[in-house]
N, C-alpha and C positions, 0 to 999 in steps of 0.2 A: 504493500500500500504506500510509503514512503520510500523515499530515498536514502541510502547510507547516509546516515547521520542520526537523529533523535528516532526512538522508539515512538509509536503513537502515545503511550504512556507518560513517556519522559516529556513528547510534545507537547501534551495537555499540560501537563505543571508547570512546565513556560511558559507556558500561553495565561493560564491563571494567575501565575506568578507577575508576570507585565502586566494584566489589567489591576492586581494589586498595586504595584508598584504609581502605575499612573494614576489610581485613585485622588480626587479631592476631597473628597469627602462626603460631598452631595453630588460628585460630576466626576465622571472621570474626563481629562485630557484627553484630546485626539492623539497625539504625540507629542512626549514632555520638553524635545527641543523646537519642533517648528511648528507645530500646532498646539499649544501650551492652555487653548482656551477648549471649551465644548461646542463643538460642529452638530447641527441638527440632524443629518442622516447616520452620520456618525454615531451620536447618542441612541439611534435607534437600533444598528447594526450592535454595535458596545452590550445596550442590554440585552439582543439575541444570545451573545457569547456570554454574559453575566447569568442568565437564569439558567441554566443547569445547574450552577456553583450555587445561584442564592438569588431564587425568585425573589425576594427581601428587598435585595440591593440592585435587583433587575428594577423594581418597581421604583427606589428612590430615583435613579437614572431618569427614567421617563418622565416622573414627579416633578424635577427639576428643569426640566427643558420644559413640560408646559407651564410652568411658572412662570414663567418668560415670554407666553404668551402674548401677540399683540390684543387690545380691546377690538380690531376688527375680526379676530382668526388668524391672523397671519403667525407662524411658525417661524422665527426669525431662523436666519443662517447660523450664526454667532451668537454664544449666549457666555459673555465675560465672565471670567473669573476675578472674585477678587482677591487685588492686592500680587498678581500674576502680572507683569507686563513682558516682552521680546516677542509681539506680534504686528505686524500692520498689513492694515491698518487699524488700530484700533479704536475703543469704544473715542476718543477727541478726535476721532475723523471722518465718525459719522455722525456722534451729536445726537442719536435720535432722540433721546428723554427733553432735550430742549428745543427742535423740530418738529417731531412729530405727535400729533394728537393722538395717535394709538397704539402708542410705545407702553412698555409697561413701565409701571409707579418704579420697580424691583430693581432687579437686573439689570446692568448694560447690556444693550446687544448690537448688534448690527441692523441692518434695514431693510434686508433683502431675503428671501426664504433660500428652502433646498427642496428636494425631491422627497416625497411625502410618502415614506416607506415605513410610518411608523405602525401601522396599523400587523404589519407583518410582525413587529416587536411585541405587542398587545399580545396576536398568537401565539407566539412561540412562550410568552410569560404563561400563559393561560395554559396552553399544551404543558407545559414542566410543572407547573403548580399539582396540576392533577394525580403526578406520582409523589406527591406526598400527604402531607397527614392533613387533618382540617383546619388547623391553625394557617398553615400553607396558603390552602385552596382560598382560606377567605381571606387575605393580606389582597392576593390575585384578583379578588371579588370586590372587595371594595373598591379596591381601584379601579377599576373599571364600571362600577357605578358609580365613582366619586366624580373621574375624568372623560365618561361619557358624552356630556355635552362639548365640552373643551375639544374633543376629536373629531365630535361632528361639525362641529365649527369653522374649524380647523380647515375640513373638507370642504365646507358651504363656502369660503372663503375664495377659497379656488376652484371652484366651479361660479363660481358667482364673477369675484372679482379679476381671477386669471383669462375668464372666458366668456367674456361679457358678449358676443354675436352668436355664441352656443355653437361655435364649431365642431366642440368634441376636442378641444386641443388645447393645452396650458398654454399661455404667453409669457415669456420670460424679459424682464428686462436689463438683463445682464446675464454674462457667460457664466459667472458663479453661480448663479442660481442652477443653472443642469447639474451641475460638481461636476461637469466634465470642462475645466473652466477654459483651457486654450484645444481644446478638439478640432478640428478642420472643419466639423461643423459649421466653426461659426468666424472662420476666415472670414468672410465675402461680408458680414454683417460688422464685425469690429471695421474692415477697410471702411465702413460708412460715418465711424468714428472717429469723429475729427477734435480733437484736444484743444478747448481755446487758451490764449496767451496768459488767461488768468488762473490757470490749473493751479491751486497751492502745489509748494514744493512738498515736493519726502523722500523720505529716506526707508528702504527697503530692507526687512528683515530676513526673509526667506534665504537670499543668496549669501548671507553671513553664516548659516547652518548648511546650508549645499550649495558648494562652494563652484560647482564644476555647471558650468553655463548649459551644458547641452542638456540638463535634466531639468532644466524652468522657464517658465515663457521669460523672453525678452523685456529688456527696460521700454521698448517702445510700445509693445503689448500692454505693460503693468499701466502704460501715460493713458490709455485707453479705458484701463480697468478703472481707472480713479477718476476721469472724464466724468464715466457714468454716475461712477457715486456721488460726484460733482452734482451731476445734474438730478441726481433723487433728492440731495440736501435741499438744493433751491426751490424743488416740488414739494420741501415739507414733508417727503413721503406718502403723499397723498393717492390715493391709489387712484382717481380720475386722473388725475392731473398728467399721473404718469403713462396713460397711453396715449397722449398727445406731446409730451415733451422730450419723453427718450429716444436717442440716436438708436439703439439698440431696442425693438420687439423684433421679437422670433418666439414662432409656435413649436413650442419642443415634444417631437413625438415621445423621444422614450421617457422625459416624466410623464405624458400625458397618457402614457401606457400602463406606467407605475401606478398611475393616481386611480386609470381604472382598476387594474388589480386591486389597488387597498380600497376601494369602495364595495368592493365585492367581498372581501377579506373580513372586511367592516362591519357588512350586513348580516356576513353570516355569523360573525359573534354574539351582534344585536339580537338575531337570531334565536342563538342558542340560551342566549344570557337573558331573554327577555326585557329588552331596552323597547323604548317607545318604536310601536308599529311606525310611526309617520315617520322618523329617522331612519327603517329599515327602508322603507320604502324611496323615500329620498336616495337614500346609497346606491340601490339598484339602480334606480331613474340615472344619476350619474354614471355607475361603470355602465351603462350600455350606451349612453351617449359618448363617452371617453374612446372606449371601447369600436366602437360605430367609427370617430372622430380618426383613431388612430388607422384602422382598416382601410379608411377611404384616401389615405396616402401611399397607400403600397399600391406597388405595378403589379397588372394582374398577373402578368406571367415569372416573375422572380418572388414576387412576395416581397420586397426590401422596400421598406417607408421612409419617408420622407421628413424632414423639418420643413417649414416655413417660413421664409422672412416675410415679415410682415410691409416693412420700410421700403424696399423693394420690391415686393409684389412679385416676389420670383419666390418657384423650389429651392431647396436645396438636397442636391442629393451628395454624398459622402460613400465611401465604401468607412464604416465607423461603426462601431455598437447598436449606433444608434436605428441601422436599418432591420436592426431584428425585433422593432419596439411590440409588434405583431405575434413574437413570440411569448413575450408577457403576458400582452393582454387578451390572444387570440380574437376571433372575426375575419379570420382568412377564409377559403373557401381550402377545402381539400390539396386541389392541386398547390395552388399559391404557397400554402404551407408548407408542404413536402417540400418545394424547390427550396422556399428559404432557408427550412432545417439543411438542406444538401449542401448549402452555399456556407451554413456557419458549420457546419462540419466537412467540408469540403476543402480543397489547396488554399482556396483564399481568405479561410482564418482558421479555424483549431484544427484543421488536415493540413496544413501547410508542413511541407516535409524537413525544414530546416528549425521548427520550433522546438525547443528545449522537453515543453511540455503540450499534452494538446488541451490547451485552453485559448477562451477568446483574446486578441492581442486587443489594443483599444483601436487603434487601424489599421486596415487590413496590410497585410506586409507585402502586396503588390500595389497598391495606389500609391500615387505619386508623393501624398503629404505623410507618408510613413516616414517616422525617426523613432528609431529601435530605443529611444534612452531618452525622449524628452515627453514625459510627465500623459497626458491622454493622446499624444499622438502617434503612439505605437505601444507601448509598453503594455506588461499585462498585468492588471488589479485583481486583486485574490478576492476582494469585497464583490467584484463584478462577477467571476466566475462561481462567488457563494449564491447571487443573488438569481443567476442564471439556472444553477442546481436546484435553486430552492423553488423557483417557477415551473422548471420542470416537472418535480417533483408530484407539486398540485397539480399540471395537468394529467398528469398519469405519466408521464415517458418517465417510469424509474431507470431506467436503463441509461438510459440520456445521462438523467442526472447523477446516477451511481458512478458514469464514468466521470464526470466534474469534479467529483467531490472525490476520487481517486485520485487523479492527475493535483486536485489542489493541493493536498496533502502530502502525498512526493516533492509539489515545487517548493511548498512551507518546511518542509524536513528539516533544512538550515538551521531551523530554529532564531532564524533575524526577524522575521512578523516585519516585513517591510515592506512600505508604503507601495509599491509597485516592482516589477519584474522585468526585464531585460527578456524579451520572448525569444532570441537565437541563443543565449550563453545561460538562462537561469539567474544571472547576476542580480541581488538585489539592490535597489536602485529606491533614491529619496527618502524620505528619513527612515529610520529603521523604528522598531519597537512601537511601533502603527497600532493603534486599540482594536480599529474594526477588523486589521488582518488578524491577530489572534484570536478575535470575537468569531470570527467567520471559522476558525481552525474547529474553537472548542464547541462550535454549534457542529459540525461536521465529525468530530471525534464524540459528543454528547451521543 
């Protein structure tokens, strides 16, 4: 199952041993040198790998990140730590609690969301509660009637406010928000990002901790990333304001893939949990509009979907992760499906015969914007290939999935839990000791 090096045994206790290690107390760190604060997808992925060891401390995680809740729904990206600083930009350069009207009282955060995959955290806490005693099962209960409405919010938020003409499709306005933040994606859409003269300066932390240029987007890329933030400060945040004033919307299919999966994931908890009918009902209404939304970008004969720029008025298509948004959320037709499974198991991503391991790379290693070592445009995330097993999973292809979650475990063997992969050498690449790659290990070894 692994590779010469750590036992699965030995691997788990590393891997628990790091999430201890990064613990703050109420949050654990994304990574205690480059990511020093708590990431929203991140905290979700975190408490996947937390609740086998301690539905408990799964539950504090998540407790924590809605706390930080915005008063509209919105799920910030960043959720500050205090008295932590060697991150930017941070909470003084967004400013939200003094901009924004729907920032929380609490917390710093930032002002932008992530990909809305907590609902899969919710199960997987719920799932592992079950095999214990009943002290367990109701910590898991409460919370989830306590944090019920907060989730469905959460969702109403971004179906409401992400997707205001009801295409079926999130709008993003900015690269970080997908966390796929410099992908090829979204080339064509930052070139329409034009930096004005009055950009505040800064000063850059990331390249102080990974030191080696080819593993981070460019200072010219970052003048862009801060443009936007630029231009959200001067919106207030205001969620109208912002789909008339940012340089950057683009409809992202694979959150908007993700979002139907967790609306579905959602309901069926509601479900089982007995949460308000008209919530379950809602959820549904959502993933099949999402769902619907996401389908209707794929070509009928490869199956591989599309992003949107909005700004431009044009597709964008990619050879990227992101064209398998279809296999998330399914609404293909029979054939469309089959070729796209062919295609991501095929030469041109996890068949490709020079990969170390066969997993997905973040771009395909025959497109022209492939770079084997720089951060989502080539390289392979252990988080993405947990999140690709774990969809499998629920649709039934165990097979699919059993081999994911094989091949991840061999490339994790290392025992580094590192931010991303090197897909022709194995090499681990960007910071090491990454929460959701050993979250991802000990849900896989759990």
């Amino acid at each position: 199952m692994t590779d010469p090096g750590f036992t699965p045994t030995q691997l788990a206790a590393r891997a628990a041993y790091l999430l201890r290690g990064n613990d703050l107390g109420t949050m654990t760190s994304a990574a205690p040198r480059l990511y020093p604060h708590m990431w929203s997808w991140d905290a979700a992925f975190v408490a996947v790998g937390l609740a086998p060891l301690s539905v408990e401390r799964a539950v504090v995680e998540l407790d924590t990140l809605l706390s930080a809740q915005w008063k509209n729904g919105m799920i910030p990206h960043i959720v500050f730590a205090n008295g932590v600083d060697g991150y930017f930009p941070g909470p003084a350069r967004w400013e939200c609690r003094r901009l924004a009207a729907n920032a929380p009282e609490g917390p710093d955060t930032s002002g932008i969301t992530q990909p809305p995959v907590h609902a899969i955290a919710v199960q997987r806490i719920l799932d592992h509660s079950r095999r214990h005693g009943r002290s367990t099962r109701a910590v898991a209960q409460e919370f989830l009637n306590r944090r019920w409405p907060d989730l469905v919010r959460w969702h109403r938020w971004l179906a409401h406010a992400r997707d205001p003409k009801e295409n079926g499709r999130i709008t993003l306005y900015h690269g970080w928000e997908s966390g796929m933040d410099n992908s090829p994606r979204w080339d064509r859409a930052y070139a329409n990002v034009v930096p004005g003269v009055d950009l505040p300066p800064y000063r850059r932390a990331d390249t102080v901790v990974i030191s080696d240029p080819t593993q981070r987007p460019s200072d010219r890329e970052y003048d862009r990333y801060l443009w936007l933030v630029e231009q959200m400060r001067r919106a207030n945040y205001d969620d109208f304001q912002l789909t008339s004033v940012m340089s950057f919307a683009v409809e992202d299919v694979f959150v908007s893939a993700i979002f139907a999966l967790a609306c579905e994931v959602l309901a069926d908890i509601g479900e089982e949990y007995k949460q308000p009918h008209s919530d379950v009902r809602e959820l549904h209404g959502w993933a099949a509009r999402f769902r619907k939304g996401v389908a209707a970008t794929a070509d009928e004969r490869t199956g591989a979907a599309k992003d949107y720029d909005v700004r431009l008025g044009r597709w964008i298509n990619t050879e990227t992760l992101a064209m398998f948004a279809p296999l998330i959320s399914g609404g293909l037709s029979r054939p469309a499906e089959r070729a796209l499974l062919n295609t991501f198991e095929g030469p041109r991503f996890c068949g490709h015969p020079d990969l170390r391991y066969a997993l997905p790379p973040s771009t395909s290693p025959v497109a022209k914007d492939f770079r084997p070592r720089e951060y989502w445009r080539g390289p392979v995330w252990p988080v993405m290939s947990w999140l690709f097993s774990w969809a499998f999973a629920r649709r039934g292809w165990a097979e699919r999935a059993y081999l994911l979650r094989a091949e991840g475990l061999r490339q994790a063997a290392d025992g580094s839990f590192a931010e991303y992969y090197e897909p022709f050498t194995g090499a681990p690449l960007g910071s090491m000791q990454q929460s959701w790659t050993a979250a991802s290990v000990l849900d896989w070894l759990g």
